[in-house]
C-alpha positions in Angstrom: 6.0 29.0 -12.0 2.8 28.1 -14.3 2.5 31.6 -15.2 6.4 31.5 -16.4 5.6 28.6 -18.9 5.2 28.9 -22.4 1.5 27.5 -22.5 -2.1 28.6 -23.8 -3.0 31.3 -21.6 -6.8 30.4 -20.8 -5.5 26.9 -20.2 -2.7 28.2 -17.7 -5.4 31.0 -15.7 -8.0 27.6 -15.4 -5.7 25.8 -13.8 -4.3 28.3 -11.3 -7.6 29.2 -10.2 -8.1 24.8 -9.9 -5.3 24.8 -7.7 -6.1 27.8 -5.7 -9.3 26.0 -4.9 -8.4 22.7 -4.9 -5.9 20.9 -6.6 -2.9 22.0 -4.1 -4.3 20.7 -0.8 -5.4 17.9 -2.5 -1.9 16.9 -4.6 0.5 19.0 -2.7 3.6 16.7 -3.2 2.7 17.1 -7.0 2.4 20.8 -7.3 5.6 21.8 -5.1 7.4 20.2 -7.6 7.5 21.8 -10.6 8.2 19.3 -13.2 5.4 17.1 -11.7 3.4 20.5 -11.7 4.0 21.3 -15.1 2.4 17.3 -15.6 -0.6 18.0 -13.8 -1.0 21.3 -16.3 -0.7 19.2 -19.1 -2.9 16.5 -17.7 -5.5 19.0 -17.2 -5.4 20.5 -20.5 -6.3 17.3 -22.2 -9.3 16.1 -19.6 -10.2 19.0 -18.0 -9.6 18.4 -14.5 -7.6 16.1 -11.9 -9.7 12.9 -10.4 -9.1 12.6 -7.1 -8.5 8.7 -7.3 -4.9 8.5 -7.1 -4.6 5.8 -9.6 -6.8 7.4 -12.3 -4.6 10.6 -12.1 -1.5 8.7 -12.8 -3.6 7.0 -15.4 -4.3 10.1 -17.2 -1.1 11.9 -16.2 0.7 8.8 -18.1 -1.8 9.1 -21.5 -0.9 13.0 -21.0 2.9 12.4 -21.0 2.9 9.9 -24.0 0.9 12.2 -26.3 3.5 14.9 -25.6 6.4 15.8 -26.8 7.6 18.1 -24.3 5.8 19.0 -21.0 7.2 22.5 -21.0 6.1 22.9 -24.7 2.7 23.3 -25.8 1.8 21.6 -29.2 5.0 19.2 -30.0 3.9 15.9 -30.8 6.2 13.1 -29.6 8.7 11.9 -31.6 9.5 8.2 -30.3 12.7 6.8 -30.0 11.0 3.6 -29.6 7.8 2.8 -31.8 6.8 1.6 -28.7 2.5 2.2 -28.0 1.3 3.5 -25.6 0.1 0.2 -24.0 3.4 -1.8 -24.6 5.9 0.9 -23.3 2.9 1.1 -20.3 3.5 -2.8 -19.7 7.3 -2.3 -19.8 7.9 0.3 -18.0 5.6 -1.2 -15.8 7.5 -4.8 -15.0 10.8 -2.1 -15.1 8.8 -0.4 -12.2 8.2 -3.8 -10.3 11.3 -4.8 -10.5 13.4 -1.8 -9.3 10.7 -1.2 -6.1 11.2 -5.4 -5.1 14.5 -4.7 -4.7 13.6 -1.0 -2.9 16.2 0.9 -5.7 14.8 4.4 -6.1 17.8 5.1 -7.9 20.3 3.5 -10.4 23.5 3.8 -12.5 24.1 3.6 -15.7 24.8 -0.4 -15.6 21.8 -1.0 -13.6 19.1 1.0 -15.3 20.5 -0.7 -18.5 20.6 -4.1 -16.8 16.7 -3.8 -15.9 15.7 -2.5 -19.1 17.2 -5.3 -21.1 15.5 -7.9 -18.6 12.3 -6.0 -19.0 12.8 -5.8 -23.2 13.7 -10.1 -23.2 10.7 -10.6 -21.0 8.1 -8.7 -23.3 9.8 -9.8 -26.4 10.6 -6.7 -27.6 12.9 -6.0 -30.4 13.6 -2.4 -29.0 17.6 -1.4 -28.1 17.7 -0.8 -24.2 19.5 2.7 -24.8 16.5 3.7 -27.0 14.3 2.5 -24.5 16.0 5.1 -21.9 16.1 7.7 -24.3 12.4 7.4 -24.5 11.6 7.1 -20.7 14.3 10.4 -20.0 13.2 12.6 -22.8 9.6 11.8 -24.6 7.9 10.3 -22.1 9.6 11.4 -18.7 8.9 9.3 -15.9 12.9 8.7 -15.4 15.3 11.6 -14.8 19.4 11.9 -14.4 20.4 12.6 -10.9 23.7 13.6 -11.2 25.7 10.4 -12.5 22.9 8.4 -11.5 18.7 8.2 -12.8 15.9 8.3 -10.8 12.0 8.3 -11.2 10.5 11.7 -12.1 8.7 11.2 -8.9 9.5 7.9 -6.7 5.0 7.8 -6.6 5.6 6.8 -10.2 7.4 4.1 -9.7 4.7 2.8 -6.7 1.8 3.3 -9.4 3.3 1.3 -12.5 4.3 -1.4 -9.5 0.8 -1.7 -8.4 -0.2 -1.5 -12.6 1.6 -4.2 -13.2 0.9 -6.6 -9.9 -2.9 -6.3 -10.7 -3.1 -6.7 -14.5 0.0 -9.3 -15.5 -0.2 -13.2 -14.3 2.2 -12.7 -11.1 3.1 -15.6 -8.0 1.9 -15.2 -4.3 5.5 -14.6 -3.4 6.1 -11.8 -5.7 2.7 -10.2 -4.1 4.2 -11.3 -0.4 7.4 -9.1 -1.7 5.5 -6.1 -3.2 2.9 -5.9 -0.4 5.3 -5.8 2.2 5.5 -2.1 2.8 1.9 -1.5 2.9 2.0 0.5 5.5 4.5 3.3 4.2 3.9 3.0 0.5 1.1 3.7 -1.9 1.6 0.2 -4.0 -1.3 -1.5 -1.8 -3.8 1.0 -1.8 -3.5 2.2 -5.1 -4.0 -1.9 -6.3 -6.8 -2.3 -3.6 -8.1 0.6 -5.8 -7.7 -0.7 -9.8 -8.4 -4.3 -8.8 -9.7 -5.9 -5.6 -10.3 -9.1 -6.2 -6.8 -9.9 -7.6 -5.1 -8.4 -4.3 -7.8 -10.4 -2.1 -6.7 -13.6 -4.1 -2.8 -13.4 -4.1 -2.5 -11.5 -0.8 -4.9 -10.5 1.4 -6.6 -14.3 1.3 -3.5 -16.5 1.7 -2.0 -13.7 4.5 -5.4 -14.3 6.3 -5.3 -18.3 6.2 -1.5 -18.2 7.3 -2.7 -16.2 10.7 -5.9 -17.9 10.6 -3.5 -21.3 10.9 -1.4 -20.2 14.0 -4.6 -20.0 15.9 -4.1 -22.8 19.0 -7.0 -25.7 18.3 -7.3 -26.2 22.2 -6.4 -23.1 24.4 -7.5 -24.3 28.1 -4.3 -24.5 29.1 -1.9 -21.5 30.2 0.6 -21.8 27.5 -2.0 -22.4 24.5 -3.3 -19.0 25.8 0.1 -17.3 25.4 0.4 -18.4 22.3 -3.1 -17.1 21.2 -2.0 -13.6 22.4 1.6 -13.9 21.0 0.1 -14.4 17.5 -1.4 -10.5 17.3 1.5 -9.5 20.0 4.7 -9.4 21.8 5.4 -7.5 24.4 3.3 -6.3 27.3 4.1 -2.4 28.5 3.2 0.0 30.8 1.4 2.7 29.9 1.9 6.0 31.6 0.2 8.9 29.7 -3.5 8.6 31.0 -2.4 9.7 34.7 -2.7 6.2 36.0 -0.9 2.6 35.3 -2.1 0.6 32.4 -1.4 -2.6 30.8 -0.7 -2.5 27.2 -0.3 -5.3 24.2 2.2 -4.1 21.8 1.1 -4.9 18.4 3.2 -7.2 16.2 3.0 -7.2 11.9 -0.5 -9.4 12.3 -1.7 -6.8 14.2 -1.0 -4.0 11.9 -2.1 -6.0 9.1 -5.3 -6.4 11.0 -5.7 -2.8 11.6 -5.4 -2.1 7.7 -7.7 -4.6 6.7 -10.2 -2.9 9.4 -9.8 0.1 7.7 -9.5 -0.9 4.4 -13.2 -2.7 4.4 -14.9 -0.5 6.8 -14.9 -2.8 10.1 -14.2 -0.4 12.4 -17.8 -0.4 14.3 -17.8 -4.4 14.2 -14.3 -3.9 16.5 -16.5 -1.4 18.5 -18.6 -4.0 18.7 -16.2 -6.8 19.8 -13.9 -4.5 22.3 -17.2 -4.2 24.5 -18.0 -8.0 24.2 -14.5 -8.8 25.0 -13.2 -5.9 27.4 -16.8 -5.9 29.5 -15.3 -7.5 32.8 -12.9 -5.4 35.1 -9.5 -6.7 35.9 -7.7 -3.9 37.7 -7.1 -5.9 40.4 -5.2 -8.4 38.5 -3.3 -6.1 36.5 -2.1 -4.4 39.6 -0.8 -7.4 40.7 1.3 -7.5 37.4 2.3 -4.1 37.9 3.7 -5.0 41.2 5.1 -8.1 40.6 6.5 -8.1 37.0 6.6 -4.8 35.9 7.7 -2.8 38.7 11.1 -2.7 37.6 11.0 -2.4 34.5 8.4 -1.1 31.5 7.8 -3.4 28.8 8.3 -7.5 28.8 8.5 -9.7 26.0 5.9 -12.8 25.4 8.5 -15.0 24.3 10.8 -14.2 27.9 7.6 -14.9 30.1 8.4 -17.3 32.8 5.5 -19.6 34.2 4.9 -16.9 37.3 4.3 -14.6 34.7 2.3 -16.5 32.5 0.0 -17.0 35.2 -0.1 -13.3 36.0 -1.1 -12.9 32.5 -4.1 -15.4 32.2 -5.3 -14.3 35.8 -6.0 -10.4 34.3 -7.9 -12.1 31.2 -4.9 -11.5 28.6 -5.8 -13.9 25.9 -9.2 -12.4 25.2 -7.0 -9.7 22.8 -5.9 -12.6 20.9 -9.9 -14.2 21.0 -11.4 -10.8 19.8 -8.5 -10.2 17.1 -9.1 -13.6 15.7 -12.5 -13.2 15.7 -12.4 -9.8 13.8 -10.2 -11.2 11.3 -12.5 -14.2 10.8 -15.3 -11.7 10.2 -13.4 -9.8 7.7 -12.3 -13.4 6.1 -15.9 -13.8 5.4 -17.0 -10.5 4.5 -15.1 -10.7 1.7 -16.0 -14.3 0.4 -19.4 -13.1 1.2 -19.2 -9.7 -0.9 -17.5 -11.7 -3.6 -19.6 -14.2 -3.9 -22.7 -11.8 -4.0 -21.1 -10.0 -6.6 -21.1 -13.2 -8.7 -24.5 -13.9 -8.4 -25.5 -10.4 -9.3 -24.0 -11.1 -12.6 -25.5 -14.5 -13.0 -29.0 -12.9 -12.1 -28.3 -9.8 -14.8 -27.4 -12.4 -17.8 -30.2 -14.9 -17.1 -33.0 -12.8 -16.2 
């Protein structure tokens, strides 16, 4: 397809061999599509390659769009329906982005996508007519698209990046980050934040979704059902496990869990959990998990915490149970202050370099 298009030739023969090599393992969604490819062609005309940070390409693929007319032709200026700058169509489009992908609409009609773009022009106090607006956003700069009657992004990763744009550079409330955040485990809008700004995801997210779990924790838990609820806050059903050729107890994560999990991976814990699994999982309760088998589980593969009668409860303090809930606490209260600690170092790094 590149070698179809209308563009400098020695531009066009770079850039195949870049992909070759490795640009298309590395942004395969982008280059099977071939308006997105045709982007990344452009992109790399004007800065000579394609970072590998996903945020910065969309950075750069953004700057690449604006300061062309049309992708598929080389050398046309824009002409803006707008008078919009690069930085204030960037912040609309950007709340435009936020608020489509809070509400999980990937695609619009014609009343909606005007309906958002008005709210988005009152908000920035824009004098520009919502229809030129979409002109703009379909035609000069085009990160929307028609879809038969309806419009869509040019590629729904778009709308994830101009989400996570806007969540990390505009004043926005805890609960609009609680919204946004929410899919962190099948969207980009997280990581790609994590990536342009840290410290403003740790504050509005991250932090306050740590104190919430950090506040279910049970004060006193010598007593049967303190320790169910210790385990019930990182899970919620106890299964049977049947693919390692022999009968296993498993803890079925719950959302705390996965958020756990991320923030392991996200900060590089995952040799401090090494580290507490072989503190926590050194003593050997086969015995007592047989008994669980036999008694609870034997008809049936998976019970819910929440249904556990006191018989059961017993069972489950007798093989050890709450010590998942003691070691996930405690790796959460590690990460809690790793980050305070990082932050707080970084501070005094930049104290130390202005009053040296």
């Amino acid at each position: 397809m590149i070698k179809k298009l209308d563009y400098d030739s020695e531009v066009r023969a770079r850039f195949i061999l870049a992909l070759e090599t490795t640009l298309f393992s590395k942004h395969e969604s982008f280059s099977s599509n071939p308006l997105l490819l045709t982007i990344m062609l452009v992109t790399y005309e004007q800065f000579g390659d394609i970072p590998d940070r996903v945020y910065i390409f969309y950075d750069l693929a953004y700057h690449a769009l604006f300061n062309k007319h049309d992708v598929s032709k080389q050398g046309f200026l824009r002409k803006s329906s707008t008078n919009l700058d690069m930085y204030e169509l960037r912040d609309i489009f950007a709340l435009f982005s936020l608020f489509t992908y809070s509400k999980q609409m990937f695609e619009m009609t014609e009343d909606e996508i005007h309906t958002f773009l008005k709210k988005c022009l009152v908000h920035s106090k824009s004098e520009v007519i919502d229809k030129d607006l979409k002109l703009e956003l379909l035609n000069n700069v085009p990160l929307l698209m028609r879809d038969g009657l309806n419009y869509c992004f040019t590629h729904r990763s778009f709308q994830e990046y101009f989400t996570a744009y806007y969540i990390v550079n505009h004043v926005v409330k805890e609960q609009v980050f609680e919204r946004v955040c929410g899919r962190y485990h099948t969207d980009n809008v997280v990581d790609m934040a994590f990536s342009m700004n840290k410290e403003v995801l740790e504050d509005k997210w991250i932090l306050p979704k740590i104190n919430k779990i950090l506040d279910l924790k049970p004060v006193d838990t010598s007593t049967i059902n303190r320790k169910i609820q210790l385990i019930s806050v990182f899970f919620n059903r106890i299964d049977e496990i049947r693919d390692r050729g022999k009968k296993e107890i498993g803890f079925t994560y719950n959302e705390n869990s996965y958020f756990l999990n991320y923030l392991v991976q996200k900060y590089g814990c995952q040799y401090h959990r090494d580290y507490l699994n072989d503190k926590y999982h050194s003593h050997d309760f086969t015995y007592e998990e047989t008994d669980f088998f036999e008694l609870v589980l034997n008809d049936k593969q998976a019970i819910m915490l929440e249904e556990l009668n006191d018989f059961e409860k017993n069972l489950v303090c007798r093989m050890g149970s709450e010590r998942h809930g003691e070691l996930s606490f405690e790796l959460i209260e590690y990460i809690k202050s790793l980050i305070l600690t990082n932050r707080n170092d970084s501070l005094d790094d930049i104290e130390n370099f202005i009053f040296d």
